[in-house]
BAKE-713828 format. One record per residue: residue in one letter; z, y, x of N, C-alpha, C, O in turn. Coordinates in steps of 0.001 Angstrom, whole numbers, padded with zeros to 6 digits, always signed. Layout:
// residues N
AZYXZYXZYXZYX;...
//
This chain:
// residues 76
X-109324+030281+127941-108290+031091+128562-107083+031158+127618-107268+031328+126413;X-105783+031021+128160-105070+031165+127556-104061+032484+127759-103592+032737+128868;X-103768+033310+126561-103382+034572+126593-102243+034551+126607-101864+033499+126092;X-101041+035456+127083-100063+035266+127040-099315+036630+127406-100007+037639+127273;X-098124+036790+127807-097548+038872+127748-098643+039232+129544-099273+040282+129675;X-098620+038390+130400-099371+038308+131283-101264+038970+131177-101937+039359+132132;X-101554+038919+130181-103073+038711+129930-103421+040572+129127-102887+041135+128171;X-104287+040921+129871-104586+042583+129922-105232+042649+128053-105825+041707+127529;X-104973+043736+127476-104996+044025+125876-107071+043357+126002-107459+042414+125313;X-108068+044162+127045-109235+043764+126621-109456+042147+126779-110359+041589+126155;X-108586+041437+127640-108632+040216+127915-108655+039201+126676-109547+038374+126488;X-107324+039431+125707-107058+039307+124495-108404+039725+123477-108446+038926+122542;X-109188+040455+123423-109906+040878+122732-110815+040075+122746-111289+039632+121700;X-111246+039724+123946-112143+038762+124552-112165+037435+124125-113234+036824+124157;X-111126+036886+123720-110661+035592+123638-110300+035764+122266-110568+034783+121573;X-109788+036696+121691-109383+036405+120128-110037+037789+119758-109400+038839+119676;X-111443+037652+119535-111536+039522+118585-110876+039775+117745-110571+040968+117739;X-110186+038810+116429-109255+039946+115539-108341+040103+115917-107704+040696+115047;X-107638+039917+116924-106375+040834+118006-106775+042022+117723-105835+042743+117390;X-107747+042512+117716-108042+043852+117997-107293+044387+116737-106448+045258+116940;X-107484+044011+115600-107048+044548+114581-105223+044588+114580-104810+045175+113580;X-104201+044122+115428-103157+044282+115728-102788+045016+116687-101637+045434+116556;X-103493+045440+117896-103237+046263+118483-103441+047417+118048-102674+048327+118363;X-104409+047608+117313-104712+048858+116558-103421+049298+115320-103306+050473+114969;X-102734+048463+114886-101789+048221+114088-100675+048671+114812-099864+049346+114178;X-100443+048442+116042-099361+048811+117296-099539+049906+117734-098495+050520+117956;X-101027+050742+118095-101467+051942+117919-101744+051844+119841-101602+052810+120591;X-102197+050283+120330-101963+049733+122124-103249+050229+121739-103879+050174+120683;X-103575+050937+123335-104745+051470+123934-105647+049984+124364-105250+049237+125258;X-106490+049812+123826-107153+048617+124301-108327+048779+125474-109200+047911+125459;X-108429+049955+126620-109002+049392+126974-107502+049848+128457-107718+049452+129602;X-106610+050384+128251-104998+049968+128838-105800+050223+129854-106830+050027+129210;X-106209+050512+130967-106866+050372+132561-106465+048844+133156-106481+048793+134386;X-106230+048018+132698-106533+046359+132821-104904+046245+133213-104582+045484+134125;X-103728+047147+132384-102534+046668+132375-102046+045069+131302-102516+044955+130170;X-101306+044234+131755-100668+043386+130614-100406+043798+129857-100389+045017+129686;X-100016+042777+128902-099832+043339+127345-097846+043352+127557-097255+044102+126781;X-097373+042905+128113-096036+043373+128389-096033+044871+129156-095187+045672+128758;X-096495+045082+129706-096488+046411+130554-096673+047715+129602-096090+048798+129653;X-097789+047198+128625-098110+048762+127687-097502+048360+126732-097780+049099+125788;X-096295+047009+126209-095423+047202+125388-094153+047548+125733-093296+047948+124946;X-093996+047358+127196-092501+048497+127654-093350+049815+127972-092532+050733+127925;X-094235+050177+128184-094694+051576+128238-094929+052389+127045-095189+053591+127090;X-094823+051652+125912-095043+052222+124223-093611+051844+123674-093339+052113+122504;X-092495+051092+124670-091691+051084+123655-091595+050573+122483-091426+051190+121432;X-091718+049229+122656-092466+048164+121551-092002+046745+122129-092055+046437+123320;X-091424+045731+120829-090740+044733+121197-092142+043482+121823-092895+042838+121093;X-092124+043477+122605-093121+042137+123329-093237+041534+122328-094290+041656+121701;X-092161+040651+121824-091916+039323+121097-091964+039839+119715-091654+038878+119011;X-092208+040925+118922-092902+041177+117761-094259+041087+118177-094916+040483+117330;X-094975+041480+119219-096543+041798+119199-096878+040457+119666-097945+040041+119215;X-096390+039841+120277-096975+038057+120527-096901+038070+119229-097911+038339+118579;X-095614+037764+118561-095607+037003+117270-096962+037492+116179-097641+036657+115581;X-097154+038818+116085-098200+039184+115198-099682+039113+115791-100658+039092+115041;X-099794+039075+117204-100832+038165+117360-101230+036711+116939-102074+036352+116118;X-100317+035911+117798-100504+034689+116838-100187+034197+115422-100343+033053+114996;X-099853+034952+114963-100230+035087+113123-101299+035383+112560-101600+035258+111373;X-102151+035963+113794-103543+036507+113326-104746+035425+113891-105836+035294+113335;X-104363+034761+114979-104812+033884+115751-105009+032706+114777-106098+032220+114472;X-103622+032262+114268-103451+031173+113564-104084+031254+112254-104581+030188+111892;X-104196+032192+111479-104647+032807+110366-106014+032798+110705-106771+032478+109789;X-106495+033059+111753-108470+032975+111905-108774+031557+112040-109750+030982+111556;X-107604+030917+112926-108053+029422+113097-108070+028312+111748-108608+027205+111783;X-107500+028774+110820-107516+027861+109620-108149+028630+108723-107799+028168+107637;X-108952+029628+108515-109735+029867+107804-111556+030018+108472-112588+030451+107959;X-111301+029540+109551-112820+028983+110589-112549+027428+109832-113249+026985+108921;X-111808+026992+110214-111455+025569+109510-111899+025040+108189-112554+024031+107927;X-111390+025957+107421-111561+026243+106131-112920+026106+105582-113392+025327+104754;X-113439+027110+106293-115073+027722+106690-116153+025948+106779-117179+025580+106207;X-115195+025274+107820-116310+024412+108429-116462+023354+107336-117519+022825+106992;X-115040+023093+106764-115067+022063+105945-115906+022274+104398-116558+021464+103740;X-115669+023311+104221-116526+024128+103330-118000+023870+103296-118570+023854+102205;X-118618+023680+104333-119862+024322+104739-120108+022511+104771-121147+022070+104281;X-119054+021535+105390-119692+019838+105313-119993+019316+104061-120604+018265+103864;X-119497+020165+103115-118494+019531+101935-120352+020029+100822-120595+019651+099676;X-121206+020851+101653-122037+021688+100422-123667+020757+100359-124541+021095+099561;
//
């Protein structure tokens, strides 16, 4: 699945668990009653395009240290 301002805060959770740790950072209700993640960032008053961006910093940041992880683990 691919997440996007479209895709509800537990949806995201679902698909990337350390999201969770940025919404919590944003202070977003994660279980939102199955609103988008644009909807409870104009409802909190919160720039969309900061909270994408610090999602996928966290996204990208898990994906190269799983990476990290695997090569690690061929390498032993």
């Amino acid at each position: 699945m691919e997440c996007d301002q479209f895709t509800t805060i537990p949806d995201w959770i679902i698909e990337h668990p350390e999201c969770a740790a940025v919404f919590d950072e944003f202070r977003l209700d994660t279980s939102c009653g199955g609103k988008s993640l644009a909807y409870v960032c104009v409802q909190q008053s919160l720039s969309l395009t900061e909270v994408l961006s610090r999602l996928q910093q966290v996204i990208h940041r898990s994906a190269k240290e799983l990476e990290s992880n695997v090569k690690r683990s061929g390498n032993s």
